[in-house]
C-alpha positions in Angstrom: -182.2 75.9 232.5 -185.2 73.3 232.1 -185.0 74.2 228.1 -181.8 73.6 228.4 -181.7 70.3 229.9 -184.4 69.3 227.5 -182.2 70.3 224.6 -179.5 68.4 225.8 -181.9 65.5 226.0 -183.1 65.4 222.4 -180.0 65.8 221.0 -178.1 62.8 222.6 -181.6 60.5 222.5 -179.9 61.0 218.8 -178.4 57.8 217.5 -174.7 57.7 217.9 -173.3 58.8 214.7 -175.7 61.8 214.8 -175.2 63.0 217.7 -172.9 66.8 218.3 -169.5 66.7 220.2 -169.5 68.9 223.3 -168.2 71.6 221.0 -170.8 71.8 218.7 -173.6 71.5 221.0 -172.0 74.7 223.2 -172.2 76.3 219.8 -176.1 75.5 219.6 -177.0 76.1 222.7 -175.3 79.9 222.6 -177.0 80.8 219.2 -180.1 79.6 220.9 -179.7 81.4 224.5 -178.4 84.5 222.4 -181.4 83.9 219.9 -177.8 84.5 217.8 -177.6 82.7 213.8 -175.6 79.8 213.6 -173.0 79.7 210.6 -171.8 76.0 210.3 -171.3 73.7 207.7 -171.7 70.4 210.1 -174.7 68.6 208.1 -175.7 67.5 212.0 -175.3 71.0 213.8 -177.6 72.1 211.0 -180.0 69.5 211.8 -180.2 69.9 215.4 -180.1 73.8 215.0 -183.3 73.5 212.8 -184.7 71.1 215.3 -184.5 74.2 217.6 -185.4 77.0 215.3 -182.1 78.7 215.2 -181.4 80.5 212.6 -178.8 78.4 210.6 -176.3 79.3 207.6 -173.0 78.2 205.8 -169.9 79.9 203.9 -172.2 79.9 201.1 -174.7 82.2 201.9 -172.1 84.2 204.4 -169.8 85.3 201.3 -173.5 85.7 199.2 -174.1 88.1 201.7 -170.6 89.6 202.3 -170.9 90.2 198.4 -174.1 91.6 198.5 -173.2 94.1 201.3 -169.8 95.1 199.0 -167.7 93.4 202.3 -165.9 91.7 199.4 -165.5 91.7 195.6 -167.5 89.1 193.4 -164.4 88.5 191.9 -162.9 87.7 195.5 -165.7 85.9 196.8 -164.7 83.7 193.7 -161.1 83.0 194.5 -162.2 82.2 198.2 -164.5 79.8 197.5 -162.3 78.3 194.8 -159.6 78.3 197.4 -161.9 76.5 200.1 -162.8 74.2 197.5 -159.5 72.9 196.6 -158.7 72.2 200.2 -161.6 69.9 200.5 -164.9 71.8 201.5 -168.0 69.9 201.3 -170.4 71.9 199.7 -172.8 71.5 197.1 -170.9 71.7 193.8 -173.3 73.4 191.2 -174.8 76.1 193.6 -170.9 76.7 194.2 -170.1 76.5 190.6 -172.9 78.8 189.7 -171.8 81.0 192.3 -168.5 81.3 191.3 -168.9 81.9 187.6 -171.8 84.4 188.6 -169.2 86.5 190.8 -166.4 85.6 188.0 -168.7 87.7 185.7 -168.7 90.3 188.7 -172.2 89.8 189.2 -173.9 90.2 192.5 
């Protein structure tokens, strides 16, 4: 409980705009009591997650890894991430485009 409520302390000593909503920081403080990864794409969850050595990922290396493990079909993985694209997804456009076209290719 005391790591907790020193947790909860450092993230809202954060400035406003960076601090978590109550959701996100349940979400942190879950992956760290289960010493569970985090898979987010919140720029600020990430932060704070690191700040707490949590293990934390995003869609980008989650489908990487779903291709990897044959979960899904490069080709697939490419039509998702498209897809998530086009409706507005913030991620980082050439490790996405290189991504895609890699898995287009059907490369793992």
């Amino acid at each position: 409980e005391h790591e907790t409520d020193d947790m909860l302390e450092q993230i809202w000593a954060e400035p406003y705009q960076n601090r978590l909503g109550p959701e996100d920081t349940s979400a942190l403080l879950l992956a760290r009591d289960l010493d569970a990864m985090l898979l987010t794409g919140d720029r600020q969850l990430r932060k704070q997650g690191e700040k707490q050595e949590v293990e934390v990922h995003g869609l980008l290396w989650a489908l990487e890894n779903f291709v990897e493990e044959e979960i899904l079909k490069p080709k697939v993985a490419a039509e998702k991430l498209e897809l998530v694209i086009e409706q507005g997804a913030l991620l980082p456009p050439k490790e996405s485009q290189r991504m895609i076209s890699k898995w287009k290719r059907g490369g793992f």
